[in-house]
C-alpha positions as CSV (number, residue, x, y, z in Angstrom):
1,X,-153.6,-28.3,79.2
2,X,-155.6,-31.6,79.8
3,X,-153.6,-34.8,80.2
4,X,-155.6,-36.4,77.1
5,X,-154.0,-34.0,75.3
6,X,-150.8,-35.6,76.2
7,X,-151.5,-39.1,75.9
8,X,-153.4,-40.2,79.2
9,X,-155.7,-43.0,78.1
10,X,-157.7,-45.0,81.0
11,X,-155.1,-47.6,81.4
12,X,-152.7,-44.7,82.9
13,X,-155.5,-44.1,84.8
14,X,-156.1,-47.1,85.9
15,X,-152.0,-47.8,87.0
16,X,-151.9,-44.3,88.3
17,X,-154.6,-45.3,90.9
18,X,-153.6,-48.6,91.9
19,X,-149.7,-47.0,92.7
20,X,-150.2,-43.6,93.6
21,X,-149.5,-42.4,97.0
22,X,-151.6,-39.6,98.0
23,X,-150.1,-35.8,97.5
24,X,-148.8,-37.3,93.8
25,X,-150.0,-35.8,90.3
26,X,-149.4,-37.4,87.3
27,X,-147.3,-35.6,84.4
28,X,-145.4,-36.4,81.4
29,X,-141.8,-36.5,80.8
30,X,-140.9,-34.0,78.0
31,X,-137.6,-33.5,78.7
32,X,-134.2,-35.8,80.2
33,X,-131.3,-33.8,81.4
34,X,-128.3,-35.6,83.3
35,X,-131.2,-37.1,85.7
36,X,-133.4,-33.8,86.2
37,X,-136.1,-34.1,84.3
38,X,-138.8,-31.4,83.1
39,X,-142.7,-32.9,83.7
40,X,-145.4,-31.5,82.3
41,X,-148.5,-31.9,84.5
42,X,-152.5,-30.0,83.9
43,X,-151.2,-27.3,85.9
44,X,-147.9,-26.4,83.7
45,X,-144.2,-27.4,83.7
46,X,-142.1,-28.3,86.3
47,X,-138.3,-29.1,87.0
48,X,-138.0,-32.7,88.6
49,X,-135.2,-34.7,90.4
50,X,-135.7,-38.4,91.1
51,X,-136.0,-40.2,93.9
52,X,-133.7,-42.8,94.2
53,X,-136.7,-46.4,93.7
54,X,-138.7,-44.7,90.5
55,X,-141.3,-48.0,90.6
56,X,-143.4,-50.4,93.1
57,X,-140.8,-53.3,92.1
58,X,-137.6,-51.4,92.1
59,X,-136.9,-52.5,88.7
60,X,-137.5,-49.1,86.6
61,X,-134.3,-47.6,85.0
62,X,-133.8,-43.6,84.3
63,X,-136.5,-41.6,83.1
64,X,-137.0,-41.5,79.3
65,X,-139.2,-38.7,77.7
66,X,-142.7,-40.3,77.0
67,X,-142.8,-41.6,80.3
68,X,-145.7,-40.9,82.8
69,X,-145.0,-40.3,86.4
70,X,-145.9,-39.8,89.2
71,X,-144.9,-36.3,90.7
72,X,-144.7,-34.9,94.2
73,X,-144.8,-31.0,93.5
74,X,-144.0,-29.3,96.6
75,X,-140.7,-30.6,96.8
76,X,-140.2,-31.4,92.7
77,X,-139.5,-35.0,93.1
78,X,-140.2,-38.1,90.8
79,X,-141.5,-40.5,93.0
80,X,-143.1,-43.4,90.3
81,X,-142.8,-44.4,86.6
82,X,-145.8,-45.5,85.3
83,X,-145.1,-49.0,83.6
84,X,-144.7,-48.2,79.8
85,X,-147.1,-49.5,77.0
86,X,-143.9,-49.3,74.6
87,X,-140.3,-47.9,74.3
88,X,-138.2,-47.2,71.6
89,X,-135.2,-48.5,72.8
90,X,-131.4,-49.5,71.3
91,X,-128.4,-50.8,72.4
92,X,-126.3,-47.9,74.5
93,X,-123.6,-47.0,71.8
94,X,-119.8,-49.0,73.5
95,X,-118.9,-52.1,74.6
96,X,-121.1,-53.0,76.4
97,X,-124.5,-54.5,76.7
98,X,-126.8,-51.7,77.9
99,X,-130.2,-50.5,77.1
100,X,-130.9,-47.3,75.9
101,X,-134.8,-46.0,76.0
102,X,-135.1,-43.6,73.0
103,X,-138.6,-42.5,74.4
104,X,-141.5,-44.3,75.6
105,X,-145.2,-44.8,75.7
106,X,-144.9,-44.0,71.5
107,X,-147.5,-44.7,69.1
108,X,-145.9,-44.2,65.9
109,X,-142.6,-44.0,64.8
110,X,-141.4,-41.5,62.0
111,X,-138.3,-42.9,60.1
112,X,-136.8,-39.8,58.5
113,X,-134.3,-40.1,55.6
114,X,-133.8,-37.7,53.5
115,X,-133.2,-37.4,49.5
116,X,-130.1,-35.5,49.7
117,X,-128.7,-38.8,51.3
118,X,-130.6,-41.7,50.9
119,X,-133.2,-43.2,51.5
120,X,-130.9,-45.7,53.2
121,X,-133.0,-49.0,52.9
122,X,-130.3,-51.2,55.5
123,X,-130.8,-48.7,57.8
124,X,-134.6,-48.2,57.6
125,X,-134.8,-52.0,58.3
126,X,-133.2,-51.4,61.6
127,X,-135.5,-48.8,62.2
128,X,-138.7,-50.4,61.7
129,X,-137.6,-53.7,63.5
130,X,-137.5,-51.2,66.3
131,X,-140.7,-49.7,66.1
132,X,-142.4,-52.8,66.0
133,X,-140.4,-54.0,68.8
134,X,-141.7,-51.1,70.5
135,X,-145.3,-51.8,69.5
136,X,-145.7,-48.2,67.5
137,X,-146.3,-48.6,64.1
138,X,-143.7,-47.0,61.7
139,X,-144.3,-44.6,58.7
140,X,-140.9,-44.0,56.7
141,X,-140.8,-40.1,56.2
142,X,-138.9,-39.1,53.4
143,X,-137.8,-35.5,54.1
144,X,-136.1,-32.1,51.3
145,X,-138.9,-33.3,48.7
146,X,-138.0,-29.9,47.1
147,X,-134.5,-30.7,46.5
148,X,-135.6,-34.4,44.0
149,X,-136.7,-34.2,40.8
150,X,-137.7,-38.1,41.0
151,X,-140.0,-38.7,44.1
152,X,-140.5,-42.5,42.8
153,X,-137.2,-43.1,42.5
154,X,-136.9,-42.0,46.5
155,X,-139.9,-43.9,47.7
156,X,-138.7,-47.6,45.5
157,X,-135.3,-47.3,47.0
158,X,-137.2,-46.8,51.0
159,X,-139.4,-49.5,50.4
160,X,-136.6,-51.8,49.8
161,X,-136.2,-51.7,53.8
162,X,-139.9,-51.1,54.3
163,X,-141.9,-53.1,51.9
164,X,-144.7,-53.0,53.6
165,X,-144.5,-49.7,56.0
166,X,-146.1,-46.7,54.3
167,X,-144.0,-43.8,52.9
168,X,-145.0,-40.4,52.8
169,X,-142.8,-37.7,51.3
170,X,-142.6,-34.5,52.8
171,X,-140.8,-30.6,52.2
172,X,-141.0,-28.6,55.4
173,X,-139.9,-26.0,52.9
174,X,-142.7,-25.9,50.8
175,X,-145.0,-27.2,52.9
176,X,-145.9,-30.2,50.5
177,X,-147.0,-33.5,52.3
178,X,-147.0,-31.6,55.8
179,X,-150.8,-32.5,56.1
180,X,-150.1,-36.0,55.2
181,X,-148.2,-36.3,58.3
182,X,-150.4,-34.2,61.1
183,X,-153.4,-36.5,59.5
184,X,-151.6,-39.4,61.3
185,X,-151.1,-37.1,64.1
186,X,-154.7,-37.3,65.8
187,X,-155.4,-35.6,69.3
188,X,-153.9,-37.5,72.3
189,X,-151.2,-39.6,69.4
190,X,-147.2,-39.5,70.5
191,X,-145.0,-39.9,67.6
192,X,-141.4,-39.7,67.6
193,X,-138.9,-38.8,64.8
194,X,-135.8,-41.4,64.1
195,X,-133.0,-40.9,61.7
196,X,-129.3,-39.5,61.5
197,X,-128.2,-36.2,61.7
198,X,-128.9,-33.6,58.7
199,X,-132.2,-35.3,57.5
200,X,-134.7,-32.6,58.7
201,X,-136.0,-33.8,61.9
202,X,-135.8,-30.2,63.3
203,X,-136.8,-28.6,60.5
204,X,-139.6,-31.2,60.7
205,X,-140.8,-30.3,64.0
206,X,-140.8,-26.3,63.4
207,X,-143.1,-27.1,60.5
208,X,-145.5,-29.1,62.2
209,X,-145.4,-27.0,65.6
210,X,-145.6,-23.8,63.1
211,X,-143.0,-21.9,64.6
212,X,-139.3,-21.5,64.7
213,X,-138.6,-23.5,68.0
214,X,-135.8,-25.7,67.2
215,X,-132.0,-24.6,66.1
216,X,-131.3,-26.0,62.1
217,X,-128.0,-26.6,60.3
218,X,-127.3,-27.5,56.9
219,X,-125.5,-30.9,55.8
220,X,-121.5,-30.3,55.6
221,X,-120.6,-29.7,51.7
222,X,-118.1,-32.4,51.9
223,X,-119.5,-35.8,53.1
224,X,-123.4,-33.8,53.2
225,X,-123.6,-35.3,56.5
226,X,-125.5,-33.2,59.0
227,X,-124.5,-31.4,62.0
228,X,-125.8,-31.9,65.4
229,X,-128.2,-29.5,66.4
230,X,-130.7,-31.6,68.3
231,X,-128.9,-32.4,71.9
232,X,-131.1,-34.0,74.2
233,X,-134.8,-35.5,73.5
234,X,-137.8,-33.6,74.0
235,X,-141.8,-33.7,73.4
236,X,-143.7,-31.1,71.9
237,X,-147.6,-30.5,72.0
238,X,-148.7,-29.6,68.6
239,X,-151.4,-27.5,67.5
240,X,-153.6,-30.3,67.1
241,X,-152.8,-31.9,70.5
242,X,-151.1,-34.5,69.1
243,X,-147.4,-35.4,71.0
244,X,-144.1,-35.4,68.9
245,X,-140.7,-36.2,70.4
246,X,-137.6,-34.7,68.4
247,X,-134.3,-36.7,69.0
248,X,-130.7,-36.2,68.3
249,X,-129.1,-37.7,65.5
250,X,-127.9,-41.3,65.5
251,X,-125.0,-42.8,63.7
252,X,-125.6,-46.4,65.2
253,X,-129.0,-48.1,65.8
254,X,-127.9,-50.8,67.5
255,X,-130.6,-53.5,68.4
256,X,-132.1,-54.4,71.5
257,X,-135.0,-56.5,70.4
258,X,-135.8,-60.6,69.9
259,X,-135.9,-62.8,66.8
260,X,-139.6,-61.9,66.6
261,X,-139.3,-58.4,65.9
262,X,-136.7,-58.8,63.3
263,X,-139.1,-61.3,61.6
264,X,-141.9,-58.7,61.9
265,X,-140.0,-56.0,59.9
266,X,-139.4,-58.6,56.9
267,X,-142.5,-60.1,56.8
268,X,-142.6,-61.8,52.9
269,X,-139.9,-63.5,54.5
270,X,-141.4,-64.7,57.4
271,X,-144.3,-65.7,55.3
272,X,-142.3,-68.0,53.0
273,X,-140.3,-69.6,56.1
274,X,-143.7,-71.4,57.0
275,X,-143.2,-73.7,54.1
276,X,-139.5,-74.6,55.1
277,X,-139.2,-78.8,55.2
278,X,-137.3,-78.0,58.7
279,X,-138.8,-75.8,61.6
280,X,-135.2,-74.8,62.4
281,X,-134.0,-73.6,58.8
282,X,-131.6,-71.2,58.5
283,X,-132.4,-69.8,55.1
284,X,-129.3,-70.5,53.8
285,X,-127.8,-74.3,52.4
286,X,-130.5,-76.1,53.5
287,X,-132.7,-78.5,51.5
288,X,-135.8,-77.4,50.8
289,X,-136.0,-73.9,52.1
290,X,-138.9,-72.0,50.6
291,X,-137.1,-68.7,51.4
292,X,-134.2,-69.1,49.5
293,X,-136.4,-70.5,46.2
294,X,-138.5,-67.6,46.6
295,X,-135.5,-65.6,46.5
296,X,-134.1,-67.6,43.3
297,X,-137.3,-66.5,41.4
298,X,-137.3,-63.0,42.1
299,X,-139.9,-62.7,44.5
300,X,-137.3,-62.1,47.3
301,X,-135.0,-59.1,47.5
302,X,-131.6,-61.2,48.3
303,X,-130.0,-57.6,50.3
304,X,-133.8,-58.2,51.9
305,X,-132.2,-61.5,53.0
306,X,-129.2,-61.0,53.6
307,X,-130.3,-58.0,56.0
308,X,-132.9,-60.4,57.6
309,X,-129.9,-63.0,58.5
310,X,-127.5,-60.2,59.7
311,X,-130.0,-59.0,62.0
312,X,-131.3,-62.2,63.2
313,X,-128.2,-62.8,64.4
314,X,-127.5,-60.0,66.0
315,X,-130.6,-60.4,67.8
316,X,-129.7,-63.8,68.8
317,X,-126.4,-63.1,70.2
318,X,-127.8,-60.2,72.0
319,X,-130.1,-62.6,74.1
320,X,-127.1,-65.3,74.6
321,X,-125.3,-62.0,76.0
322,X,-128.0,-61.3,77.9
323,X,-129.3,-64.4,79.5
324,X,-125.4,-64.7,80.4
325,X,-126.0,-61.3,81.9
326,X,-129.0,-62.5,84.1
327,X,-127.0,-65.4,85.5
328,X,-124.2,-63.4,86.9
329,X,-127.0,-61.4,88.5
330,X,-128.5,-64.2,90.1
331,X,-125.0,-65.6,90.9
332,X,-124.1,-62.2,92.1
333,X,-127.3,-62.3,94.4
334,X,-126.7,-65.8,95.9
335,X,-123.4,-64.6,96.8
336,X,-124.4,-61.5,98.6
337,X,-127.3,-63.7,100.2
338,X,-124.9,-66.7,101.4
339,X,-122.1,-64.0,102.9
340,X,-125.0,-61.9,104.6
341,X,-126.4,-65.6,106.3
342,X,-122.4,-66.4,107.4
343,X,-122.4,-63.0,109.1
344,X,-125.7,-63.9,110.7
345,X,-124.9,-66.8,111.7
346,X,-121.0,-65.2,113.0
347,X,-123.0,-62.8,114.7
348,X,-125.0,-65.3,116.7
349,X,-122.6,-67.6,117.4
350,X,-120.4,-64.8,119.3
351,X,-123.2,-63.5,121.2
């Protein structure tokens, strides 16, 4: 297999050479388990630890599947993460403030909903914000075509949370709208699926990678939730060389993302907050806010609104929790540096 068909582009060409010690190949990440990770390199597959610094600036956290590396093979180590050109990432799923990197280095995002249950518009707005946080474009993939008997009615109701993503309807079943989707999977393209559990991802990825290669389950026949089948994150190669990561379920898409990339996933709004009388408006009491007029005569969804302000400001007290974050790190730092300069100095007064 030749990287291109992975993904390798000349600017991971051009980072691998500038980092690379020599006796490294480079591979792809297509599977994350408990910190072993499973590369794929030209020569075939390998099972990888990870040495302890994965970058030149010690900054890099775990692995994520998408990532490129760099791999010593004799002894099966990780020694370098490529720096990523995008990563899906959310906030970690607890209390606490902590990224978690869906997959990386992805081109386009597939949301998948399915009729059975949705679409759910609020939650495809928290999907694209992602994906365009990410820099991957996202298509909203509306799965079980075969069980609807009113396809419009299933593509209005996703465009209310992606007015202006494209939505392609799909039956892994039938087969119906398959080639819709491996048309936006060209050669050397990563894509990975988003979406809950029960809404076809697997049954997705079979279909596409014509053959049975994934576990299925059917929804539970009293909430027609689905159960977990997917586990862990991994990347296929398609037939037509394209990429395709498969993910597990998830029940909370949490945000890690700026201001800007909420605005980019409601962009009529954006559009009519340039003719605000005040820079800072908050779309909501003020006087003379063209978002909330637009809204008044219809040309505004006000759950589109009302979505937007929810998520701006979760996005804005993400970064206050965050920059607070930062300066106990550098507080943290000065600390250790002042008590490591004491001892120094202890040191050298005793001698």
């Amino acid at each position: 297999m030749k990287l291109q068909h992975l993904g390798w582009n000349d600017r991971f060409e051009s980072l691998f050479g500038s980092i690379a010690t020599e006796g490294l190949v480079p591979g792809r990440v297509t599977r994350v388990d408990r910190g072993a990770v499973t590369v794929q390199t030209e020569d075939g597959t390998l099972a990888a630890t990870l040495a302890g610094r994965l970058d030149p600036d010690g900054e890099a956290g775990p692995a994520a599947v998408g990532d490129w590396v760099g791999l010593e093979v004799e002894n099966a180590v990780v020694r370098v993460i490529l720096p990523r050109a995008g990563a899906l990432a959310r906030r970690r799923p607890g209390g606490a403030d902590h990224e978690q990197v869906a997959a990386a280095n992805v081109d386009l995002v597939l949301i998948v909903e399915s009729v059975e249950r949705g679409p759910n518009p609020r939650r495809i707005e928290r999907a694209v914000a992602l994906a365009w946080d990410s820099g991957a474009t996202p298509v909203v993939v509306i799965t079980k075509l075969d069980l609807c008997d009113d396809r419009q009615s299933a593509i209005e109701r996703a465009k209310e949370g992606a007015s202006f993503a494209e939505v392609v309807t799909v039956s892994a079943k039938t087969g119906e709208g398959l080639e819709a989707i491996s048309d936006r999977l060209s050669e050397g393209t990563t894509a990975v699926l988003l979406g809950p559990s029960g809404v076809g991802k697997s049954t997705l990825t079979n279909a596409l990678l014509g053959e049975e290669r994934l576990v299925v389950a059917g929804v539970r026949d009293g909430d027609r939730k689905g159960r977990h089948t997917t586990t862990f994150r991994e990347l296929f190669v398609l037939p037509n060389r394209a990429c395709l990561i498969d993910t597990p379920g998830i029940r909370e898409l949490g945000l890690w993302l700026d201001a800007e990339a909420v605005g980019a996933a409601f962009p009529e709004i954006e559009e009519a907050a340039r003719r605000c009388r005040f820079s800072d408006c908050r779309h909501q009491t003020e006087p003379g806010c063209a978002v909330v007029e637009e809204v008044e005569r219809g040309a505004i969804d006000p759950a589109r609104l009302a979505s937007f302000l929810r998520l701006r400001r979760e996005a804005d007290s993400l970064a206050i929790r965050r920059d607070e974050s930062r300066r106990h790190e550098i507080r943290a730092r000065e600390r250790s540096f002042g008590r490591m300069v004491r001892e120094a100095m202890r040191y050298k007064k005793d001698r």
